[in-house]
C-alpha positions as a printed NumPy array, in Angstrom:
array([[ -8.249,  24.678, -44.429],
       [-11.193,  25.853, -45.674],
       [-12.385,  23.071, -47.816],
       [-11.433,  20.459, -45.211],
       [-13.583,  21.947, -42.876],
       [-16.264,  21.945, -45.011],
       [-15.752,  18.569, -46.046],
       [-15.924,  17.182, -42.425],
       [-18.91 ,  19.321, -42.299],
       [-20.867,  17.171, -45.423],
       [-23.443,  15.177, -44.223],
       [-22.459,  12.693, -47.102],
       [-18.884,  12.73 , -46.225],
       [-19.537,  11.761, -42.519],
       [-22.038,   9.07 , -43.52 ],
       [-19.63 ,   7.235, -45.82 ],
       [-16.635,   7.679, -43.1  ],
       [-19.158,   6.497, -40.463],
       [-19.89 ,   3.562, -42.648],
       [-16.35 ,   2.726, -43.497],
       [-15.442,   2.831, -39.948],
       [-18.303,   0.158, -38.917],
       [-17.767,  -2.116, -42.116],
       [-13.81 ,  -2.113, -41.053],
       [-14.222,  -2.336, -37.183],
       [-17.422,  -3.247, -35.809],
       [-19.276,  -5.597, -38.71 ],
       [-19.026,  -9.363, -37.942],
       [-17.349, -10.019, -41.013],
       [-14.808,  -6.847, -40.516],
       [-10.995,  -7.492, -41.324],
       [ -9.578,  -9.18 , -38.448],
       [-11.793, -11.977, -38.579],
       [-11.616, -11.964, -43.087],
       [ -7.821, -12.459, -42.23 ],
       [ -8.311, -15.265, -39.535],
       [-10.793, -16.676, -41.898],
       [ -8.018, -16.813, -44.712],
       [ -5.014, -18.137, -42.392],
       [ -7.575, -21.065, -41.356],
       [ -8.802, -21.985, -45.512],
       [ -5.178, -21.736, -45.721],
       [ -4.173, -23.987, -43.185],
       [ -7.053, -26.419, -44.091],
       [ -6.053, -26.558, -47.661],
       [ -2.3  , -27.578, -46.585],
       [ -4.196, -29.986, -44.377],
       [ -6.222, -31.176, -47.524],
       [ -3.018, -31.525, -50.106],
       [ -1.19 , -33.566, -47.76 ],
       [ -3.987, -35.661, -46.833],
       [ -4.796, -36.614, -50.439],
       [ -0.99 , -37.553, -50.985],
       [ -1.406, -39.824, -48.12 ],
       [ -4.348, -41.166, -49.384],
       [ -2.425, -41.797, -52.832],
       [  0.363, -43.143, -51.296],
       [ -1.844, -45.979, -49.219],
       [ -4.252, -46.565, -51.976],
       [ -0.934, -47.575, -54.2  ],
       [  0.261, -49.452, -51.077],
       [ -2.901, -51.373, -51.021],
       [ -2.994, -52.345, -54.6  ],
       [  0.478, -53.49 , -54.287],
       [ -0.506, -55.677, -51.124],
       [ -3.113, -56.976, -52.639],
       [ -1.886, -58.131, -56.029],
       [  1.708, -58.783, -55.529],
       [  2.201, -61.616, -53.009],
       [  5.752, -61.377, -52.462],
       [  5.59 , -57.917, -51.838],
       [  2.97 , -58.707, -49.111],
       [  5.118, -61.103, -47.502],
       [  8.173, -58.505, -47.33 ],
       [  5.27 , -56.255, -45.888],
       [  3.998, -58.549, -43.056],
       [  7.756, -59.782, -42.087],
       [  8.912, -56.312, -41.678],
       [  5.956, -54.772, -40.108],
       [  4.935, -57.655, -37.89 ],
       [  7.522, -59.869, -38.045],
       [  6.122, -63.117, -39.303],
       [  7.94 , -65.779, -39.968],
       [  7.779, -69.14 , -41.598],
       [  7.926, -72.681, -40.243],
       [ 11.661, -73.404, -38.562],
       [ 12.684, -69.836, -39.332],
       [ 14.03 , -67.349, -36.702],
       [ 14.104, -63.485, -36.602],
       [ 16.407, -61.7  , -34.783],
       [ 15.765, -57.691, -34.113],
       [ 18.732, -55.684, -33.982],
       [ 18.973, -52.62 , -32.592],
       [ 21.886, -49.878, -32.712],
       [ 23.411, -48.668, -29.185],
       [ 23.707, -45.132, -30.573],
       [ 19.804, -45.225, -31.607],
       [ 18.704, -46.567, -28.287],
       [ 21.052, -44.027, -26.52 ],
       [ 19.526, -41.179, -28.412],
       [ 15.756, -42.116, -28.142],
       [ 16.608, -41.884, -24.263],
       [ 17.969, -38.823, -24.389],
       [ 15.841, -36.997, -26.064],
       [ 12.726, -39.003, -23.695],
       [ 14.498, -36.936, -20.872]])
């Protein structure tokens, strides 16, 4: 009991715990805001990985596009549906589709 109390007593001892205390607490970079700091890099970097696939994934779509003309044709009839000359397009939709986009619009 003894040596505790003198060890409370130690101006050194106090200093340090003092410190510790304000680095842990009261410091603007203390450990709450070093752990909301690493959730956010975190999330960022998700946001970053699946941002570069996407870029991947149009940059491939683009070369395609642009060099392979019938795959730019099946692009622009099923996107904006183009036709040809004396051609027509019928859209078909499913009952159970539409009934389930209204629904869940509810």
């Amino acid at each position: 009991m003894k040596r505790l109390f003198n060890l409370i007593k130690n101006k050194y001892f106090l200093a340090s715990l003092a410190f510790i205390v304000w680095m842990v607490f009261f410091d603007r970079n203390d450990m709450t805001s070093q752990l909301d700091y690493r959730s956010k890099v975190n999330k960022l970097e998700e946001e970053k990985d699946f941002y570069t696939k996407e870029i991947a994934k149009a940059e491939k779509d683009l070369q395609e596009l642009t060099t392979n003309p019938d795959r730019l044709e099946k692009f622009a009839r099923e996107r904006y549906y183009m036709r040809r000359d004396n051609e027509d397009i019928y859209v078909v939709v499913d009952e159970k589709d539409k009934k389930k986009d209204n629904k869940s619009s509810f």
